[in-house]
N, C-alpha and C positions, 0 to 999 in steps of 0.2 A: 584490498578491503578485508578487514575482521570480520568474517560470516559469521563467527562464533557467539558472537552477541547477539543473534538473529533471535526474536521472540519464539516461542514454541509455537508450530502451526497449529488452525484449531482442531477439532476429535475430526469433522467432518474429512478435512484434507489428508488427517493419519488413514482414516477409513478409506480413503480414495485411493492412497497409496500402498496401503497394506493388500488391497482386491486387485492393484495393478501395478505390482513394486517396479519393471520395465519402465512402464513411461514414469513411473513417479524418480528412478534415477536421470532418467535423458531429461525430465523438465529440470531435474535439480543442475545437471551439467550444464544445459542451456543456460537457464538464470545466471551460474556462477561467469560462464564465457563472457554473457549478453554485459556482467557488469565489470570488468577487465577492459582500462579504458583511462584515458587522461580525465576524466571526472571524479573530484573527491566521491567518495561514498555519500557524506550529506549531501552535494548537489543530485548524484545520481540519485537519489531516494526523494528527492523531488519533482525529479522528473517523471520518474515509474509514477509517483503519485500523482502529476500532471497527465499524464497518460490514462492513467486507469477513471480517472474524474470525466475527462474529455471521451470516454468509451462508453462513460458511466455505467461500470459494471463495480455495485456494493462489494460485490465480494472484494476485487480487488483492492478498492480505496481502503477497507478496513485493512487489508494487509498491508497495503504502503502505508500507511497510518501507523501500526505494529514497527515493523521494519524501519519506519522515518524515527520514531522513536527512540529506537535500539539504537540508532545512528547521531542523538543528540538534536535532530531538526526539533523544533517548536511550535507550540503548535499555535503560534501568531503566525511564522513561517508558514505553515500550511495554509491557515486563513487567506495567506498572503497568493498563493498558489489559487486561490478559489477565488479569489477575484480578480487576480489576471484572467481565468478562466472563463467566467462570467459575460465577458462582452465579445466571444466565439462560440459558448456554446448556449447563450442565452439565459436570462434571468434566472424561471423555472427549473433548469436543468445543474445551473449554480448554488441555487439554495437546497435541491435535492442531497447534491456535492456535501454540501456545508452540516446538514442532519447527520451524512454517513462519517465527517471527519469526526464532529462533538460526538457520536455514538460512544468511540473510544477515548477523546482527549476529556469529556465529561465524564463519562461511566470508571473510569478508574482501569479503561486498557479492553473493557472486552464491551463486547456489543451490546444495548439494551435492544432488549424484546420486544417487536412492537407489534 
């Protein structure tokens, strides 16, 4: 996989890794291992993002969202991922999902404020 096209993380995650550059390289090594693997890169980046929906943690979706992008997925593709998703992790918890994907595929790539 081309990491190289990876979107710039946001100021908060630089700040996290600049105060902690140790773990900020072991997650970066992890990440790169974790995606090393008979999955193209667009499937792989569907999945993290099926992942981090199903954990429902904003931050991450916004990043697989970033990175799904970087990678060419679409973002009907993702839609597409939220409602596979929706009749495991329930309704509410889907259209939650579906706010934080449009944050970025409507807002022009970065998060709106809410």
């Amino acid at each position: 996989m081309d990491l190289t096209r990876e979107p710039k993380p946001p100021a908060t995650h630089r700040e996290f890794v600049s105060a902690f550059p140790e773990v900020g390289r072991a997650w970066e090594r992890a990440s790169r291992a974790a995606l090393k693997g008979p999955l193209d890169e667009r499937t792989a980046r569907l999945v993290k993002l099926a992942v981090a929906i199903w954990a429902m943690r904003e931050g991450a979706v916004h990043s697989g969202v970033r990175k799904a992008r970087a990678a060419g997925v679409t973002a009907a593709e993702m839609d597409h991922v939220i409602a596979l998703a929706a009749t495991t992790i329930g309704f509410p918890s889907a259209v939650a999902a579906f706010t934080w994907v449009r944050d970025l595929t409507k807002a022009g790539g970065r998060p709106r404020r809410r």
